[in-house]
C-alpha positions as CSV (number, residue, x, y, z in Angstrom):
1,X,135.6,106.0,134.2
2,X,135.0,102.5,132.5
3,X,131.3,102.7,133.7
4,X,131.1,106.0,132.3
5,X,132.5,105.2,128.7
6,X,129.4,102.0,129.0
7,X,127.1,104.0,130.1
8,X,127.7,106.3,126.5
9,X,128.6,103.2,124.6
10,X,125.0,102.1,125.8
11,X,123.3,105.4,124.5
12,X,124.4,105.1,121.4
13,X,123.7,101.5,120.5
14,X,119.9,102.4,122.1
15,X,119.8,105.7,119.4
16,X,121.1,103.7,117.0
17,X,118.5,100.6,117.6
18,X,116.0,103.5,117.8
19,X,116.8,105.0,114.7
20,X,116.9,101.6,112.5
21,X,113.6,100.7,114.0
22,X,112.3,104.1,113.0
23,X,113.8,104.0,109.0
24,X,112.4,100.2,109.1
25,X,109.2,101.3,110.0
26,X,109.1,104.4,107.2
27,X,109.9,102.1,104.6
28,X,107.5,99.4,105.3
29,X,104.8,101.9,105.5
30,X,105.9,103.3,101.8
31,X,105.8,100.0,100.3
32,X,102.0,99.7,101.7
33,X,100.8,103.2,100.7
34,X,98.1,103.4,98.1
35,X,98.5,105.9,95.6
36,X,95.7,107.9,95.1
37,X,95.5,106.9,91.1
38,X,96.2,103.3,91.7
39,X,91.9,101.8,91.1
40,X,92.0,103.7,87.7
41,X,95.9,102.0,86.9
42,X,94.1,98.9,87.8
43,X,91.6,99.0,85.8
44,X,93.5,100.5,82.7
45,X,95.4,97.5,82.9
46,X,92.6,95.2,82.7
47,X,91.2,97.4,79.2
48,X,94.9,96.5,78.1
49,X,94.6,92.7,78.9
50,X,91.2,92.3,77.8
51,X,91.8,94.3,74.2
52,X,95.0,91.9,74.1
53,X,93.2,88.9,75.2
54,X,95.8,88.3,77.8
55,X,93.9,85.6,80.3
56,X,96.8,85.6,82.4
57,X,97.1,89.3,82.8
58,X,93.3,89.9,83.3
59,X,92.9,87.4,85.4
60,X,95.9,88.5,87.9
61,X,94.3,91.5,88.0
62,X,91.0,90.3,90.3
63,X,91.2,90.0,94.1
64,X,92.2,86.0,96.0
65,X,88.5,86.3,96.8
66,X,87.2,86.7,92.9
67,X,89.9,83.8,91.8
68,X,88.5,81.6,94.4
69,X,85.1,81.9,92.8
70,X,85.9,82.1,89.2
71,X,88.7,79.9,87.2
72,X,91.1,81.1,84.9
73,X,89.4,78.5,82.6
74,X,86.2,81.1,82.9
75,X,88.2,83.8,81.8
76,X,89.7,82.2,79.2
77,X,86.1,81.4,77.5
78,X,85.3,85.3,78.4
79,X,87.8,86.6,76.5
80,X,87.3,83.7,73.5
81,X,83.7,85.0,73.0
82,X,85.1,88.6,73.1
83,X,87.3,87.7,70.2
84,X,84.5,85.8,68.1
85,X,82.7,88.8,68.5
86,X,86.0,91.4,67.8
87,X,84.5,92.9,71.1
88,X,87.0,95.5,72.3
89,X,87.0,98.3,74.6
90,X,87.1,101.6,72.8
91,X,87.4,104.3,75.7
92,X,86.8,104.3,79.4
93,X,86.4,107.2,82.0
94,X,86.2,107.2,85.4
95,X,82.7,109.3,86.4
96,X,83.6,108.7,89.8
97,X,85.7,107.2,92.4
98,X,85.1,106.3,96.3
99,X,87.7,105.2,98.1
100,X,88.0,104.3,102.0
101,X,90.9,102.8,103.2
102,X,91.6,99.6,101.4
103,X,88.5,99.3,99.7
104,X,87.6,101.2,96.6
105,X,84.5,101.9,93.8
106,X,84.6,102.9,90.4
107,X,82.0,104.4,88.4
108,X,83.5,104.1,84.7
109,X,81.8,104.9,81.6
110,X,83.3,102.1,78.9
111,X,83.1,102.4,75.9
112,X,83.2,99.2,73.0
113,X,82.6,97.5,69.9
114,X,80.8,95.8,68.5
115,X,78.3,98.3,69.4
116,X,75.1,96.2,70.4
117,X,72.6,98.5,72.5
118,X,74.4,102.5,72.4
119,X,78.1,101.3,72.4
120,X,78.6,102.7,76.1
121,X,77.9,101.2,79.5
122,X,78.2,102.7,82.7
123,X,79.8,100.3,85.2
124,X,80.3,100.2,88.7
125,X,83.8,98.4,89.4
126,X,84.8,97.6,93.3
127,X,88.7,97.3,94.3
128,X,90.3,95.9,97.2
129,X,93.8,96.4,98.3
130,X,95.6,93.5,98.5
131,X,99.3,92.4,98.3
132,X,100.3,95.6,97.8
133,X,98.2,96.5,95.0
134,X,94.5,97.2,94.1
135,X,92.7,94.4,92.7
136,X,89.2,94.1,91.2
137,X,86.7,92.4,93.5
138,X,84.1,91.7,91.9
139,X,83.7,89.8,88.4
140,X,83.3,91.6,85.1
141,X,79.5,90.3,84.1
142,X,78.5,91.5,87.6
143,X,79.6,95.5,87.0
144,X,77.0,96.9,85.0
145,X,74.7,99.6,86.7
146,X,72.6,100.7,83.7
């Protein structure tokens, strides 16, 4: 009877294991999920820092690979020439959007001032997943496409 009474004890501990391996799993996979608006987020973020001339904001928002080959100090002296010039981004719109797995491209129509050319550029801006959130992986004087 003792053996018996194991035996269930047993079962239950190895559900039980099963079953906190299983909600482990489920929640590790939700904080890893990339929501399907996240690039755009991204990238509104970035108008917000930029308009704000927030270096430590936009620069947090490019990928490890981007910071290694670009210094805060460079973004800094972006966003400095941006406010001698009162350069701000006006608008934005995503034309189109690509994404496969982690990796993601945006095809954005910005708008800004001062207007120099037509005011509006059409920019192609890649994303990476990383860390848990979309980053921008390339840097912003590389984006243009027009």
């Amino acid at each position: 009877m003792k053996e018996m009474a194991t035996g269930k004890v047993s079962i239950v501990l190895l559900v039980l294991a099963v079953i906190a391996i299983v909600a482990a799993a489920l929640v590790y996979l939700e904080g890893t999920k990339q929501p399907a608006e996240a690039p755009a987020n991204t990238f509104a973020a970035f108008v917000d820092a930029f308009n704000a001339r927030d270096t430590d904001a936009a620069y947090a928002l490019f990928s490890s690979e981007v910071r290694v080959q670009h210094s805060k100090v460079e973004m800094e002296g972006f966003l400095e020439v941006a406010q001698t010039l009162g350069s701000k981004i006006t608008g934005w719109e995503v034309l189109k959007e690509n994404t496969v797995d982690d990796v993601s491209v945006l095809e954005i129509q910005i708008t800004f001032i001062p207007v120099f050319d037509s005011g509006v550029e059409n920019d192609r801006v890649p994303m990476v997943w990383e860390a848990g959130e979309w980053h921008i992986d390339e840097w912003l004087t590389e984006w243009e496409i027009d």
